[in-house]
N, C-alpha and C positions, 0 to 999 in steps of 0.2 A: 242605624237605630236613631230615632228619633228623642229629643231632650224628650224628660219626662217619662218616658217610656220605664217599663222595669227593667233590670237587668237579672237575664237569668242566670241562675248560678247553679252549682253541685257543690255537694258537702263531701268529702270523700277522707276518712284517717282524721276527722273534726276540726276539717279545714273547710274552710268555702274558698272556691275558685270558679270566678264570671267569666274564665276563657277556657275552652276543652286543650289548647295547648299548654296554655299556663299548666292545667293537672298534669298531661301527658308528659312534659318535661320536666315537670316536678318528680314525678316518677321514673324517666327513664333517661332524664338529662344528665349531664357531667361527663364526665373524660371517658370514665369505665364501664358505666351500669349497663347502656345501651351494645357494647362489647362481651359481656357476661353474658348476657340474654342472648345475643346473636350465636354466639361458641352453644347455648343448653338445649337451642331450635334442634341441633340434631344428637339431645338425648343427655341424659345424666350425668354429670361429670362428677371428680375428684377433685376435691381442692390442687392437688399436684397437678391433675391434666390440665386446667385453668391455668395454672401457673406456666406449663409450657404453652399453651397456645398464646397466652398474654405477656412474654418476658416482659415487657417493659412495666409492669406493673409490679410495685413492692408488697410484700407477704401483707403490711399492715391496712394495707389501701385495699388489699385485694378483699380482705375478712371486712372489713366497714362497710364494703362497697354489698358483701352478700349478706351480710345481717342488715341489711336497709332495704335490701329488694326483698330478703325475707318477710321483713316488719310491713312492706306495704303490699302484703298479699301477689308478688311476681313468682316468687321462689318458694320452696317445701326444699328446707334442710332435713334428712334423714341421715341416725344415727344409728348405726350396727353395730353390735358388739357390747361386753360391758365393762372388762377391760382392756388400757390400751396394748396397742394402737385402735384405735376404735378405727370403722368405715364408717367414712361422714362424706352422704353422696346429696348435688344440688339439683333438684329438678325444675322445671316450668311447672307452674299453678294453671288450671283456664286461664285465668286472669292474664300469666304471662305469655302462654299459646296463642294469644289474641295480638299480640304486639307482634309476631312473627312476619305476618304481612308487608307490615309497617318499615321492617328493619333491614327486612329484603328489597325491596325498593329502594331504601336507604343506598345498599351494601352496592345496588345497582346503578345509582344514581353516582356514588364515590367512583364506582372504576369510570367510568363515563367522564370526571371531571377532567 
């Protein structure tokens, strides 16, 4: 890019980001998030089945981590029942079905290391 030039940018959750990784890792970066997403690629889970695919993850970490992929349009929390124990199942959004590609490469790229 040349001085002077614009910088393009994207507005996405009433942020502006001039890097498409800057966004993308804002969204799926951190320890867990991009781990949550790879465990829903095959299909809805249960906060409990998360929990055993993910032990090292603690209860509190685990719930922040999916009310923040909720809030940024990856995840659809559905809530069954009305009262408890409720079913409260985590799905992929398009939004997060789009990042599947992505994470598989990843997952492909990690065994390789």
């Amino acid at each position: 890019m040349q001085s002077g030039e614009e910088r393009p940018s994207k507005r996405y959750n009433n942020k502006t980001y001039y890097c498409p990784i800057s966004l993308a890792m804002d969204l799926i970066g951190g320890k867990w998030k991009g781990v949550i997403l790879y465990y829903l690629l095959s299909g809805e889970k249960r906060f409990s089945e998360l929990k055993i695919l993910i032990p090292e993850v603690t209860d509190m970490t685990l719930s922040i981590q999916l009310k923040k992929l909720e809030q940024d349009g990856l995840i659809i929390r559905r809530v069954y029942g009305q009262k408890p124990p409720l079913k409260v199942l985590y799905k992929l959004t398009p939004l997060g079905e789009k990042v599947g590609p992505a994470l598989e490469q990843l997952c492909l790229w990690g065994e390789g290391v």
